[in-house]
N, C-alpha and C positions, 0 to 999 in steps of 0.2 A: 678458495679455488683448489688447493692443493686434496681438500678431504675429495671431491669429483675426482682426482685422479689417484686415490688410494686404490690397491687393489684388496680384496678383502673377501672372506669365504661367502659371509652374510652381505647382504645388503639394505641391512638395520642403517647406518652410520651414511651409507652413501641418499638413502633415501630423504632422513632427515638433513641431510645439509641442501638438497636438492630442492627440497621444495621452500626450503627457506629461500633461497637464491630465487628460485622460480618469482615466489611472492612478494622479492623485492624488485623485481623487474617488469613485475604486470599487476602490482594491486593499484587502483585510486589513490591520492593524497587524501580523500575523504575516509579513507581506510585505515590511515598510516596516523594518524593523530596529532596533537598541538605539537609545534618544536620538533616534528622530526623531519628525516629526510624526505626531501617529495622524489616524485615518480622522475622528474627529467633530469634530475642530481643524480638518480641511481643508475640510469642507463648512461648519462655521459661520464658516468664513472668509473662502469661496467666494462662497456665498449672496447677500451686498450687493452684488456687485461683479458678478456675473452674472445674475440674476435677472433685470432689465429687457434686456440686453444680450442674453439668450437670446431673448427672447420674439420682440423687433424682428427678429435678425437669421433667426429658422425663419420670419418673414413676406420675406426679402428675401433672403436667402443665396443662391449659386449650387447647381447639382445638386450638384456633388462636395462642398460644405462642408454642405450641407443634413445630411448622417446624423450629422455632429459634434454641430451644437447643438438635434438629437432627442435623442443620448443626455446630452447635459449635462441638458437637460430635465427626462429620466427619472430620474438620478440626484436632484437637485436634487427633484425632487416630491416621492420615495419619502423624502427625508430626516424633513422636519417638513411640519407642516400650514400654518404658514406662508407653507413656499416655494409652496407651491400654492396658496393663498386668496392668495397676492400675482401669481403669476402668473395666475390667472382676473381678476383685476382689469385687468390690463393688454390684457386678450382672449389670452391664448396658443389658447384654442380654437377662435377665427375666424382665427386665423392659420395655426393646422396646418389647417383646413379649407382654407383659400384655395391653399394646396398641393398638392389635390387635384386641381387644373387641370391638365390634360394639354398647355397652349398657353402657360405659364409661361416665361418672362416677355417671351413674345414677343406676347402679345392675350389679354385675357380670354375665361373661356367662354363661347359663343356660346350665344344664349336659343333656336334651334334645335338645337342639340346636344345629345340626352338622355344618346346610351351612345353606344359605338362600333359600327359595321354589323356586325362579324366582328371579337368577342372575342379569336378563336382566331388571329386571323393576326395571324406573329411579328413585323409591323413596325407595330403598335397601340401607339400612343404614352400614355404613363400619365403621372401628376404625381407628382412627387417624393413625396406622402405615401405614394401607392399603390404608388411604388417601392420602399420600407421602411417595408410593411405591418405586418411582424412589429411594431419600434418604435412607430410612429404608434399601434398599438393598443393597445402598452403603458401607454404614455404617456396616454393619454386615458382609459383604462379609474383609473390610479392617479388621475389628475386629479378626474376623474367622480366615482368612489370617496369620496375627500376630501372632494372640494366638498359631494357627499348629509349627507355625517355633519355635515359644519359647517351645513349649513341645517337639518339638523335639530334643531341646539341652538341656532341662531339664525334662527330666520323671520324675522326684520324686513329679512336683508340678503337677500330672493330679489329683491325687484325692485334692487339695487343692484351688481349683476353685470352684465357687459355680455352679450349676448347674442348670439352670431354675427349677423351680417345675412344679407339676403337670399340676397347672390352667395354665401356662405361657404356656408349651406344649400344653395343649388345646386350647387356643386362637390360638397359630399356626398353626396348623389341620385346626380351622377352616376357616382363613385365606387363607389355602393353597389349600382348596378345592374349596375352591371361583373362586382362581385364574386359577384353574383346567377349573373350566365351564366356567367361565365368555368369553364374546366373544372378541375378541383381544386382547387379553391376553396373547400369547405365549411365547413374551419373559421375562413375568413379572415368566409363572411358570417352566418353563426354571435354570431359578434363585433362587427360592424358592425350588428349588429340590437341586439343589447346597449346600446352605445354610443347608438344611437338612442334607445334608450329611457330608459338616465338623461338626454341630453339633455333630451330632453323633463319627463322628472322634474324637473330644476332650472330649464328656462328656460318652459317651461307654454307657456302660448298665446303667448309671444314667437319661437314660431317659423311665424310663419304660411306657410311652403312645407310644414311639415310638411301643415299641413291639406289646402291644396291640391292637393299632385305626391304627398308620402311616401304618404299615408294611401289613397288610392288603390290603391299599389301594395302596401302592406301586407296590404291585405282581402283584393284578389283572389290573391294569392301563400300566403296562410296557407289556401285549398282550392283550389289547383290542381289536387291530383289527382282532388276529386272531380267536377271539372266538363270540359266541354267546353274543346279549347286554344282560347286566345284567339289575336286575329290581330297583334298588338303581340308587343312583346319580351317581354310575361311568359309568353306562349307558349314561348320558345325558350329558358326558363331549366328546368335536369336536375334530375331529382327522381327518386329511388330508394326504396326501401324497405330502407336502411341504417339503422343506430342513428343516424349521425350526423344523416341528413335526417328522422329523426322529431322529433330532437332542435332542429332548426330550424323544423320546420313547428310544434311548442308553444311555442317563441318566439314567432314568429309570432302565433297564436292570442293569448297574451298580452299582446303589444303593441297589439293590434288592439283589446282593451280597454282599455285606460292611452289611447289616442288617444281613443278614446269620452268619456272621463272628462275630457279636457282639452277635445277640439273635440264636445259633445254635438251643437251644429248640425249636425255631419256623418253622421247617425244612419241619414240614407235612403242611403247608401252600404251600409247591410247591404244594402235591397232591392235598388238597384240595381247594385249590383256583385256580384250573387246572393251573398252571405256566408250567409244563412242558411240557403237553401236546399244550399249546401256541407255546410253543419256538417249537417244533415238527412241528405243521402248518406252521411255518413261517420258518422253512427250508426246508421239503418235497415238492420235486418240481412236484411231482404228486398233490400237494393240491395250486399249482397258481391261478388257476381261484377264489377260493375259500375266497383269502385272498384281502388286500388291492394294489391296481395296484400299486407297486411304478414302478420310473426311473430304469433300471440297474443298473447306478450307484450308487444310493441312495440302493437298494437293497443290491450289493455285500457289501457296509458298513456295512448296517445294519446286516447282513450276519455274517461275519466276529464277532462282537461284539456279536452275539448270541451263537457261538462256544465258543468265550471265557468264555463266560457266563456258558454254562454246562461244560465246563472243570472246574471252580469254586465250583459249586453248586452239582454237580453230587455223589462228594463223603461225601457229606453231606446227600443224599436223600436213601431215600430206593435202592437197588440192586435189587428190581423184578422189578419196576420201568422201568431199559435199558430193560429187554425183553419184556416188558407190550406195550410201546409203540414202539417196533421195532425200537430202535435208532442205531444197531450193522448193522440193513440192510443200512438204510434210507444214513447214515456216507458213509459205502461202497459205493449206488451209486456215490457221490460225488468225492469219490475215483477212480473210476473207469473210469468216468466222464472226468475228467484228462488227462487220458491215450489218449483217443478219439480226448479231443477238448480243451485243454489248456486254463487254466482260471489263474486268478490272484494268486498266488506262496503262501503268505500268506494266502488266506481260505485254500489253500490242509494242508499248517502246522498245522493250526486249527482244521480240521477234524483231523489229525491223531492222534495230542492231544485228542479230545474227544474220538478218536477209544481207544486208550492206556488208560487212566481212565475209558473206559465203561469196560474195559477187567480185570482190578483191584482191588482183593480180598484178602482181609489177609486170609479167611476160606478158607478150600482146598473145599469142594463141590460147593460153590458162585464160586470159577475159575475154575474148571474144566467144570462148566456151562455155563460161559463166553468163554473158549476155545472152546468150541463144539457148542456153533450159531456161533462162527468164525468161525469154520471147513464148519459146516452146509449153511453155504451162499457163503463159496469160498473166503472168506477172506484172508486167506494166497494166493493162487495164484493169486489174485487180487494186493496185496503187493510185492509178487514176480515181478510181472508185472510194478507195478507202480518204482521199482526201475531201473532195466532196461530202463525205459522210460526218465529217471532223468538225467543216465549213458549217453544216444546217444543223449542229448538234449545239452551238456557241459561237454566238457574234461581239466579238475573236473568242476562236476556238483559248479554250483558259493554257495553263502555262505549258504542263506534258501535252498537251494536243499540238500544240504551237512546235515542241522537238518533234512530233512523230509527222508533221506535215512536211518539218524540213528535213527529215530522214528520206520520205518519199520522193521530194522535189530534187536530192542530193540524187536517188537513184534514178529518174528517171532520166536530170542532167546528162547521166552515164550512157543512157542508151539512144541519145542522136544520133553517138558517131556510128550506129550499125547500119541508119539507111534501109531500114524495114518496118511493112503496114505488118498493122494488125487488128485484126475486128474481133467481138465475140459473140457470139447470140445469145449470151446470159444479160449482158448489158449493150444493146444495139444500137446506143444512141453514143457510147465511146469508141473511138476510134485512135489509133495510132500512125502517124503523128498528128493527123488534122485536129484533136482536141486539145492539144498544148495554147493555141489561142485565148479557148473558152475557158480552159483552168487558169491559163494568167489571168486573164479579165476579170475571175470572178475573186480570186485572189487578192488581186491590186484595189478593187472596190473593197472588199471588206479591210484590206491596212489600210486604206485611206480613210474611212469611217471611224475606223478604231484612233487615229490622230488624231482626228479633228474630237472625238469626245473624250482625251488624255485616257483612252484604254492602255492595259499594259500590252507592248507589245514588244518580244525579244527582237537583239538585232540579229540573232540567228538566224530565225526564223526571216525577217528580210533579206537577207544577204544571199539565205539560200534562194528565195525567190528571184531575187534579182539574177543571180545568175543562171536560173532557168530559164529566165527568156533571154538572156543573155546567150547561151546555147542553144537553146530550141526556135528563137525567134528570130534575133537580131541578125545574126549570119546565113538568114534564108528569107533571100528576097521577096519571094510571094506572102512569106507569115509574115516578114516586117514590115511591107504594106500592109497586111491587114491590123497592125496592131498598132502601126499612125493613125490609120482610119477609127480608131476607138481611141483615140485622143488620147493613146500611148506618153506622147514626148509630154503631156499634160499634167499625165500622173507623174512620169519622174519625175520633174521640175517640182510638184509641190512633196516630193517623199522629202527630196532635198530638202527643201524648205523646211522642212519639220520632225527633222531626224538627227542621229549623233555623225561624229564625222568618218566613223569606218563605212558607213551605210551612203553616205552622201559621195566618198569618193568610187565606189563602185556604180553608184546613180550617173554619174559624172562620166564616169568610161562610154557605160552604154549612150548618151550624150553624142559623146564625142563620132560615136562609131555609127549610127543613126547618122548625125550630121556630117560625114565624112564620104557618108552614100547618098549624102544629097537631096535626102526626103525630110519631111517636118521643117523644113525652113519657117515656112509661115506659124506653124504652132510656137515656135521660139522666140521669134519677135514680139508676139500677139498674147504670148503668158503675160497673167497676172498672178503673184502671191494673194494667195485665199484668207479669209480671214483667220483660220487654223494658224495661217504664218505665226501671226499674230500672239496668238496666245500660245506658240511652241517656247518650251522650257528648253533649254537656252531660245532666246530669239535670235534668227540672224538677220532677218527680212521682215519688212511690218507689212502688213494688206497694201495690195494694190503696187507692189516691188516689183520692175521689169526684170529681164533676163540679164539685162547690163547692173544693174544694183545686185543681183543676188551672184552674180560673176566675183563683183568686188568685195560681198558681206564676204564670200567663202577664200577669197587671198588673204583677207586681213583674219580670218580666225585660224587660217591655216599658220601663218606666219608666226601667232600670237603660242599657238600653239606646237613647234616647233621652235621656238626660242629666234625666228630672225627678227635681228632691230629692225623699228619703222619708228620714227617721228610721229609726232602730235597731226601730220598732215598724210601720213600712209606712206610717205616717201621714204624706200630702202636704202639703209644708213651705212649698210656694209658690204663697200666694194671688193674686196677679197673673196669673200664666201658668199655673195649677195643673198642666194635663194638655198641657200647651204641648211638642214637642221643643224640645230648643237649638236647632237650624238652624232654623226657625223663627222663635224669637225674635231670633235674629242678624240677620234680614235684617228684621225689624220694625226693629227699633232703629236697619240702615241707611237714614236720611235719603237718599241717594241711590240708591238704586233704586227708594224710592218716587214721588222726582220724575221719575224715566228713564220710571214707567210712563205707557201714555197713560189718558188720564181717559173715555176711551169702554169700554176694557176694563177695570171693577174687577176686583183681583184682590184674593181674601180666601184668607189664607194659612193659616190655622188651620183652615177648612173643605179647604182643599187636604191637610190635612196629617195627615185625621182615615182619609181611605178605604185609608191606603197601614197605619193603625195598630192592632195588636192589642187595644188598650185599647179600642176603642168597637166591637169584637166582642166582646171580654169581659162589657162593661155593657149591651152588645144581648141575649149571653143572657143575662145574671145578672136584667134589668128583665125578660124574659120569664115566665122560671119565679116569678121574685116577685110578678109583678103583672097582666100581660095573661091569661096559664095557670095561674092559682095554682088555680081551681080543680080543671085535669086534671092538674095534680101532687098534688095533694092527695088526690084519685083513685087514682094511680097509687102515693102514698107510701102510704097504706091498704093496698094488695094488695099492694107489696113490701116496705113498714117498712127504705127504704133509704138515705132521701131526709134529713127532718126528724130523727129521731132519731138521726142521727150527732154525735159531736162534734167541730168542729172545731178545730184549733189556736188559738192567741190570737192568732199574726200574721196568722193568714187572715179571722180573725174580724175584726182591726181593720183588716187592707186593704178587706174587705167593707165597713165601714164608712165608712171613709173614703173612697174610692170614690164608695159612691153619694152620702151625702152632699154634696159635692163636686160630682161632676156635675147631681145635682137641681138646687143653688146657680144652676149657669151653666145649665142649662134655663130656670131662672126669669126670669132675669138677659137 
């Protein structure tokens, strides 16, 4: 170790000990022969003895010994985790950064020197890191690498890492501007964008030139081609429509969000360094001519990564913004688009992401603004349309079609509360609101189809349905008649039946709220579990299960499933908490979260813990039909005799029982 730090005219003596070193730290044991030392002996032996010794001398070394103790470095990273988490401790990263100085170790970089005037001319002077790019990046990327995975099992050490300073970050910049212009350089800055951005991932807002100089030139660099050249150097940086520079311009795009997410105060740099209106050019397909020719394929990528990009960035940015640059139309066509001429499944998901975040407003006059350009462009029957199209394209539409149905069901949900028709003469047989019917109905047939032949079907994908007519139908008397009259209460009863239990407690509500308005009585009484009951994976009901047995299957798996005791007989064993989950009572009993709470907001945890639970859907209908409706059941058990004279089992009988009793108890109480 000591010849590496002789100083010496030649570099005869330092060379030969260097690569001996080198060749004991990276040959094979198939190399190193019988009886000697192997490869994992010489780096865990290596390791104490150079680690600090490496770090200091990549911050001070002359040019010629500099690519020595980069690759000692490299080696020494790549070994264990570590040598790395011991070398970030020491700063090895503001030290190869400080490298990047092209005026090494004759004056640091000048706070007027950004990049060099002429890249291209071959007596441009670079800093030793830039001189062995190839290593420098190696080296950093394994560092980088490492350092993510150990913070991510240890958060507590992010702020305990040093974090390059300022000058370091500036070398960088300059560096990376370089590799920006320089000519054949793509996959060098390819990499140095990489690099950037797990920096930033590990050291967050402790890099404040990132905010400043990087972020800046990130924005306006990730839609260069769609805008006008700028009169600075990001002007004079080459851009193709190669694989490789598609491939940097969605870096780009990516990074451009992870800075958002660290520096949000820098958000009006979308506007003013026209970022959105970029990503606008580069999807309105009325502006093709306009932009750079790429491949289709290279296009729908790059495509795709631009939607993702303003579903990201979108609710960070001003809200005049979506109607400034007509983003609510431009989505649409793409939407509509679809319908016509079938394109790749993933960008429509992506549009309707960005359609659902351009539409989303905590203020009511920002959404009621955003519901009416939807109104105003035909938005909704454009959505109408596109689900439909989903429906007759796959019976059940497969798994992405299944999210992009309940993206559309999610926004149409939205647009009840506005209380406006709307017709279109492209499609004359949709209408708004009167076709919300026709789409549940034809909806609810195909998930019911898709059960009964164990199709896969998300509960997303139900949940959202259900509460579309849960919106659209159920709290509007003339549609909830018409959707009893299509043996509505029919189809709940068997979703229930043969679903999981977040689905079934939502089934359950609308139930309740149906029977609470006094319609479908006789559909209730008069169900029968389908043979699908039957063969649903869990079973909770077998064929031919009234509305009184599937009442009591869903207490007893609620219960079972929530942690409340029941006996070998169904009967509830615990009078304290009777209908209490565990979780629940867990955090009752913690003493210290009750005092953490503040005493302006009581929170009552049992009332919290009642609307998320099948049980007081259950005893919501079971108290209806027994007591609020008893007479139009009674009515209804007269004309069908389907109701009262059943008999039911003795466990259903005494969960009945015990049950209501029970809940009367804590009504009283």
């Amino acid at each position: 170790m000591e010849y590496l730090l002789i100083r010496s005219e030649d570099e005869e003596l330092f060379n030969i000990v260097s690569e001996a070193l080198l060749w004991h730290l990276s040959a094979p044991d198939k190399l190193r022969g019988m009886k000697t030392l192997q490869l994992r002996h010489s780096l865990a032996a290596a390791a104490p003895a150079l680690r600090q010794t490496t770090v200091r001398m990549i911050a001070v070394a002359t040019t010629p010994r500099f690519p020595t103790f980069l690759e000692i470095a490299f080696l020494l990273a790549c070994d264990t985790m570590d040598n790395c988490i011991s070398m970030m401790k020491d700063n090895m990263i503001e030290n190869i950064l400080y490298r990047f100085n092209p005026y090494f170790p004759e004056r640091q970089l000048p706070n007027y020197d950004i990049n060099p005037q002429d890249c291209h001319d071959y007596n441009v002077k670079l800093g030793d890191s830039s001189a062995n790019m190839h290593t420098t990046l190696s080296v950093l990327l394994v560092l980088l690498k490492t350092t993510t995975e150990f913070l991510e099992k240890n958060p507590q050490h992010r702020k305990l890492l040093p974090a390059p300073d300022c000058y370091a970050q500036r070398c960088f910049v300059w560096a990376y501007r370089y590799e920006c212009r320089a000519r054949g350089r793509s996959h060098q800055r390819i990499t140095m964008t990489v690099v950037a951005a797990v920096l930033l991932k590990c050291f967050g807002d402790r890099l404040p030139l990132f905010s400043s100089t990087l972020m800046p030139d990130i924005i306006s660099l990730s839609v260069l081609t769609e805008l006008p050249p700028r009169n600075d150097w990001i002007g004079t940086v080459n851009f193709s429509t190669s694989q490789q520079d598609v491939q940097f311009k969605k870096v780009l795009i990516y990074f451009v969000i992870d800075l958002l997410k660290v520096f949000p105060y820098n958000r009006f740099m979308l506007e003013s360094r026209y970022w959105l209106m970029g990503i606008m050019y580069l999807l309105d397909p009325g502006l093709c001519y306009l932009r750079a020719h790429w491949s289709p394929t290279l296009f729908a990528d790059l495509r795709k990564t631009a939607l993702q990009a303003l579903v990201c960035t979108l609710p960070l940015a001003e809200h005049r913004l979506v109607k400034q640059y007509g983003l609510i139309r431009r989505i649409l066509w793409y939407i509509e688009w679809y319908s016509e001429s079938p394109y790749e499944v993933p960008v429509l998901y992506w549009c309707l992401r960005v359609l659902q975040v351009s539409t989303y407003h905590r203020t009511d006059v920002e959404r009621v603004e955003a519901m009416t350009n939807l109104f105003d462009t035909h938005g909704i029957i454009i959505l109408i349309h596109l689900c439909y199209t989903l429906l007759a394209q796959n019976e059940p539409p497969l798994e992405k079609g299944q999210a992009i149905i309940s993206l559309c069901l999610r926004l149409l949900a939205s647009c009840v509360s506005q209380n406006r028709r709307l017709s279109c003469c492209v499609y004359p047989g949709l209408r708004w609101p009167s076709s919300i019917n026709n789409l549940a109905k034809e909806i609810l047939d195909v998930v019911l189809m898709s059960l009964d032949k164990h199709y896969i079907i998300s509960d997303r994908w139900l949940i959202t349905t259900l509460n579309f007519i849960w919106e659209g139908i159920i709290w509007r008397r003339d549609y909830r008649e018409l959707f009893v009259a299509d043996d509505g209460i029919y189809k709940l009863l068997d979703i229930i039946a043969m679903t999981h239990p977040s689905v079934q407690c939502m089934a359950l509500a609308m139930v309740c709220d149906i029977a609470r308005a006094g319609d479908a009585v006789g559909q209730l009484v008069s169900w029968r579990a389908n043979l699908g009951a039957s063969n649903a994976v869990p079973m909770l009901v077998k064929c031919g299960s009234t509305i009184a047995t599937l009442l009591a299957a869903v207490f007893r798996d609620e219960c079972r499933i929530s942690g409340v005791r029941l006996n070998e007989y169904g009967v509830i064993q615990d009078m304290d908490c009777p209908i209490m989950s565990v979780s629940v009572q867990d955090q009752l009993s913690n003493t210290e979260i009750s005092y953490m709470k503040s005493p302006r907001t009581p929170v009552c945890l049992a009332a919290a813990d009642i609307p998320g639970s099948r049980m007081s859907k259950a005893f919501a209908i079971l108290h209806l039909l027994s007591e609020d409706l008893e007479s139009r059941v009674a009515l209804a058990d007269e004309a069908y005799n389907l109701y009262k004279n059943i008999d039911l089992a003795i466990e259903d009988e005494v969960c009945f029982v015990s049950t209501f009793i029970t809940t009367i108890i804590i009504i009283a109480i």
